[in-house]
C-alpha positions as YAML, in Angstrom:
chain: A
units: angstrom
residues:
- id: 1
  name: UNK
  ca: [0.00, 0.00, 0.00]
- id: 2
  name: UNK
  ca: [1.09, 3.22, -0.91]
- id: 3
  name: UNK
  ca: [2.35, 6.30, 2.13]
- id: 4
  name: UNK
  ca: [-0.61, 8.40, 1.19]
- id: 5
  name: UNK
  ca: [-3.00, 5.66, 1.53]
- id: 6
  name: UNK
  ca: [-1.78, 4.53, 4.71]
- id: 7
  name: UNK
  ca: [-1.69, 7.90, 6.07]
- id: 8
  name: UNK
  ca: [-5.12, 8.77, 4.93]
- id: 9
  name: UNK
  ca: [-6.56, 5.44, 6.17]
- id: 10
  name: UNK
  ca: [-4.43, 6.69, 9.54]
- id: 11
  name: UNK
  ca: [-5.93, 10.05, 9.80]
- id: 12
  name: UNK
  ca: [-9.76, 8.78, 9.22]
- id: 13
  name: UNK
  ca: [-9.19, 6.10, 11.82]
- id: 14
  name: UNK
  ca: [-7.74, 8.67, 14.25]
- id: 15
  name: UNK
  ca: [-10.47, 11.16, 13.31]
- id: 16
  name: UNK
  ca: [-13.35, 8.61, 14.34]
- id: 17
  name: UNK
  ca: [-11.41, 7.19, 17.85]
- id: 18
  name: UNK
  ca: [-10.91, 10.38, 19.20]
- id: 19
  name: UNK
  ca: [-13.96, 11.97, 18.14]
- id: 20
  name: UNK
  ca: [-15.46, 9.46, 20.84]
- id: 21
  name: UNK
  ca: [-12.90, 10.39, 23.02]
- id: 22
  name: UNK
  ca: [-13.11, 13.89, 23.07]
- id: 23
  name: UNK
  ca: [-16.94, 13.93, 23.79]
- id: 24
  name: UNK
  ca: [-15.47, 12.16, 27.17]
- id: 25
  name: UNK
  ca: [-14.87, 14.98, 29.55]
- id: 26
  name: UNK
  ca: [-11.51, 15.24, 31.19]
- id: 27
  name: UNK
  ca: [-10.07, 12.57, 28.93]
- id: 28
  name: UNK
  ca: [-5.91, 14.01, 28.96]
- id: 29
  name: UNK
  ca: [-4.08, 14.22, 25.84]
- id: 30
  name: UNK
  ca: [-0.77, 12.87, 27.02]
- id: 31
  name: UNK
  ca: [-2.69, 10.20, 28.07]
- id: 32
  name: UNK
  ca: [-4.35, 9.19, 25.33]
- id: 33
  name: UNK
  ca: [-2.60, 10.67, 22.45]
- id: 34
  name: UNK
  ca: [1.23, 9.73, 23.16]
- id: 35
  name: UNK
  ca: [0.60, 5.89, 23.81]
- id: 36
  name: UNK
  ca: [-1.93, 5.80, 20.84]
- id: 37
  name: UNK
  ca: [0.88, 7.44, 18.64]
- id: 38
  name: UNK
  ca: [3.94, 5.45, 19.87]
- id: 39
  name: UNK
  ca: [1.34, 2.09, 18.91]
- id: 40
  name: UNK
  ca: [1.20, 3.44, 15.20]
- id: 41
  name: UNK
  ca: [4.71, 4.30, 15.27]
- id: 42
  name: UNK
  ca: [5.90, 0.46, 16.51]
- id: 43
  name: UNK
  ca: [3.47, -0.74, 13.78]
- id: 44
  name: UNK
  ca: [5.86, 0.65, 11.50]
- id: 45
  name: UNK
  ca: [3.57, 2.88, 10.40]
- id: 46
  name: UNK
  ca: [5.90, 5.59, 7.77]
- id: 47
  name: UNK
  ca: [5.98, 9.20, 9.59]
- id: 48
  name: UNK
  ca: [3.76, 10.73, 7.18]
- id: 49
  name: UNK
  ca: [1.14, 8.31, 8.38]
- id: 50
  name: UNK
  ca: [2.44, 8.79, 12.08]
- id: 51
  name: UNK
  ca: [2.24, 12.86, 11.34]
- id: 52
  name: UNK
  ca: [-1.01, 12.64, 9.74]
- id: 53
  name: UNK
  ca: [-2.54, 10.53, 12.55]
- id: 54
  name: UNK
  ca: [-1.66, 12.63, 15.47]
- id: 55
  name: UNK
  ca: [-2.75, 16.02, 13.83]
- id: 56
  name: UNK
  ca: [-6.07, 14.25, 12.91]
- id: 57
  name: UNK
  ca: [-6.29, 12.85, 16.62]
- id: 58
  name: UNK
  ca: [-5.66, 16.61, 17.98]
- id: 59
  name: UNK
  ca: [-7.72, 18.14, 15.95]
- id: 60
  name: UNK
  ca: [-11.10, 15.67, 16.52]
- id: 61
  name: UNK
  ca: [-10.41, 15.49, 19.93]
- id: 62
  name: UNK
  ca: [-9.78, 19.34, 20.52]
- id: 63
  name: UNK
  ca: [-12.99, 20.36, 18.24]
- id: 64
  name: UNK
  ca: [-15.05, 17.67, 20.53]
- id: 65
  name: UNK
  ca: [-13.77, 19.19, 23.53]
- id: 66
  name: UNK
  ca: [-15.66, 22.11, 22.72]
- id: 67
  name: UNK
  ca: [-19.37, 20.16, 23.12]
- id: 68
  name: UNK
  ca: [-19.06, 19.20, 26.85]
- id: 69
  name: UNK
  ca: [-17.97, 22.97, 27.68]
- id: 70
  name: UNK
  ca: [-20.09, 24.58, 25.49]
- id: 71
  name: UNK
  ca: [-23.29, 22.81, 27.16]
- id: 72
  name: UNK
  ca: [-22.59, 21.52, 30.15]
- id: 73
  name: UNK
  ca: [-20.24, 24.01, 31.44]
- id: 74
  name: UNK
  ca: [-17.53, 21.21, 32.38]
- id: 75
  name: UNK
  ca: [-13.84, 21.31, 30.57]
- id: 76
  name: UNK
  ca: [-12.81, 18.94, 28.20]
- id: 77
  name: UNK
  ca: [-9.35, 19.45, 29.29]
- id: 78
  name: UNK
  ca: [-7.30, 22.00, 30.61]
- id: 79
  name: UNK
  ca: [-7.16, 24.29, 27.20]
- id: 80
  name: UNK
  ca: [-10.82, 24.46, 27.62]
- id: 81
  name: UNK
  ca: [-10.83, 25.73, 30.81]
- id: 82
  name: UNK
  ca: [-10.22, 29.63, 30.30]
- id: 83
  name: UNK
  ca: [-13.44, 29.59, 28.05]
- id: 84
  name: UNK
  ca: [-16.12, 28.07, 31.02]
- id: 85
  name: UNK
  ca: [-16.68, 31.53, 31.86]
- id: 86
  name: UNK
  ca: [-17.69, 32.58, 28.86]
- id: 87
  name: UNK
  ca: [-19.24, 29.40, 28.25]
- id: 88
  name: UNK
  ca: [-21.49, 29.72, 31.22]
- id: 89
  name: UNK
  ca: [-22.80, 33.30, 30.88]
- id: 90
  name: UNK
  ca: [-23.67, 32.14, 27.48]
- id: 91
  name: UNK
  ca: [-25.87, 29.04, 28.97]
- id: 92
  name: UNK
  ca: [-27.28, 31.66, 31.21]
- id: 93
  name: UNK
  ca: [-28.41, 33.61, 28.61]
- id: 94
  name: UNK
  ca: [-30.22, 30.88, 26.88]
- id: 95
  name: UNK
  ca: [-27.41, 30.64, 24.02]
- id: 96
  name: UNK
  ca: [-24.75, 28.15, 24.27]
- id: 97
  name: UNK
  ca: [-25.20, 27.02, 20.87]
- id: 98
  name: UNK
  ca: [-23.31, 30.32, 19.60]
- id: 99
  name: UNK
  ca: [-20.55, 29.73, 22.13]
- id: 100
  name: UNK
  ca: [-20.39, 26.26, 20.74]
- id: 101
  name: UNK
  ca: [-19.93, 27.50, 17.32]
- id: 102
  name: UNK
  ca: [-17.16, 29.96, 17.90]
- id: 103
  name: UNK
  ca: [-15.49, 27.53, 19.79]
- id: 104
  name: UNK
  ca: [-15.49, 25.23, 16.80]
- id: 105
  name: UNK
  ca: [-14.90, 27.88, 14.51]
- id: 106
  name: UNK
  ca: [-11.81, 28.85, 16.46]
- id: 107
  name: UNK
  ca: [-10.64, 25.13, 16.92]
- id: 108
  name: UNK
  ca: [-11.05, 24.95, 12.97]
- id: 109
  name: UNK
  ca: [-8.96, 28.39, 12.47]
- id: 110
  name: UNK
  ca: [-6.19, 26.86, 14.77]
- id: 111
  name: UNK
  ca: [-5.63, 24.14, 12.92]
- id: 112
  name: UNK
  ca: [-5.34, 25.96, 9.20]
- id: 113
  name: UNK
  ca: [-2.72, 28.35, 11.00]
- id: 114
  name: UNK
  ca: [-1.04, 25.17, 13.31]
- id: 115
  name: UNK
  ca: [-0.74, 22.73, 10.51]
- id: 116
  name: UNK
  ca: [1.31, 24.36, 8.30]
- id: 117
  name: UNK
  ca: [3.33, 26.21, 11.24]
- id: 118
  name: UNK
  ca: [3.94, 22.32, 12.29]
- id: 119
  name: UNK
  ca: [5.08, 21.30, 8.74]
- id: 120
  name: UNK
  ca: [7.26, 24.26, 8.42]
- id: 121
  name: UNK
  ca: [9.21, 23.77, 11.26]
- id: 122
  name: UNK
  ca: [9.08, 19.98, 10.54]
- id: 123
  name: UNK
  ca: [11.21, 21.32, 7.14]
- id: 124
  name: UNK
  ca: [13.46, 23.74, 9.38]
- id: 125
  name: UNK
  ca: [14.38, 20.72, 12.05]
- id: 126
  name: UNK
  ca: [14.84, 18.29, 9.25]
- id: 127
  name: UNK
  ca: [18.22, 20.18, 7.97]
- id: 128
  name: UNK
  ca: [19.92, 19.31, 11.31]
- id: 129
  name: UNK
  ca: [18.96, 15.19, 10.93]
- id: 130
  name: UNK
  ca: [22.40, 14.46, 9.85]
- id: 131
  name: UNK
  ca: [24.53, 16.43, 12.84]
- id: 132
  name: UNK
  ca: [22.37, 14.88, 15.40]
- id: 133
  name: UNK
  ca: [22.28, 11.48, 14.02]
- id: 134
  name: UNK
  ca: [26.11, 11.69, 14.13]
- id: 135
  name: UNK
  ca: [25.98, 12.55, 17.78]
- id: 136
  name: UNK
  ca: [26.31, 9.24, 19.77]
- id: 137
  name: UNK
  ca: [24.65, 8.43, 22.44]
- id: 138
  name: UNK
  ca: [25.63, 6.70, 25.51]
- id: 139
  name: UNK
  ca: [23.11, 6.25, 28.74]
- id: 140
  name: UNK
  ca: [26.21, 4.00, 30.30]
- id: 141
  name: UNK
  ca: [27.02, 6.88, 32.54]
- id: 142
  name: UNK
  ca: [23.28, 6.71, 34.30]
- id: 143
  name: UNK
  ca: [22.86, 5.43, 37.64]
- id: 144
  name: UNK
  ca: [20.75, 2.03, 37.73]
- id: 145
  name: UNK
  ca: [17.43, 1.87, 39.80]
...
């Protein structure tokens, strides 16, 4: 199977998982998200597909986040936390399904500005792969617990 292939098939699978997820209140990303990553990364996955699976998996589970704040006035997770105020005085005033919407609207804006910021730098750090893979690296000198 071709990289793009895989890496769609990647990002549509990671799209649906933590769409459930995010509706989940309090579910952590580190928690979540890293050992869900390193899984698709020791299935040998190429790192297009590994790339292309963790922005989908931020992105649905950061839009999602935005439901359970939005309406019930609890955070998704700690970025959602400065907008319960806001979130709140909207529910009070009988309209939480405009809060929802610019908080989607936002999430959506974030991610055309973070996702080719990310690939950008991606470029930038990839000029320095050589000098650090010639750097060797030796944990001998840590203490054994």
């Amino acid at each position: 199977m071709s990289v793009p292939v895989i890496a769609i098939l990647l990002a549509v699978l990671a799209g649906i998982i933590f769409t459930l997820i995010g509706l989940v209140s309090g579910s952590d990303e580190t928690a979540i998200l890293v050992p869900s990553t390193l899984i698709v990364v020791l299935l040998g996955a190429p790192p297009e597909a590994v790339f292309a699976f963790f922005m989908s998996a931020i992105l649905a589970k950061h839009l999602t986040h935005a439901i359970p704040t939005a309406l019930m006035g609890v955070p998704g997770d700690t970025t959602a936390a400065p907008m319960l105020e806001h979130a709140n005085f909207m529910r009070r005033i009988g309209l939480p399904h405009i809060a929802l919407r610019k908080m989607i609207s936002g999430g959506i804006i974030g991610a055309f500005i973070a996702l080719p910021v990310a690939l950008l730098f991606a470029v930038f750090l990839s000029q320095f792969g050589e000098f650090f893979q010639k750097i060797p690296v030796s944990f001998s000198h840590l203490p054994l617990y």
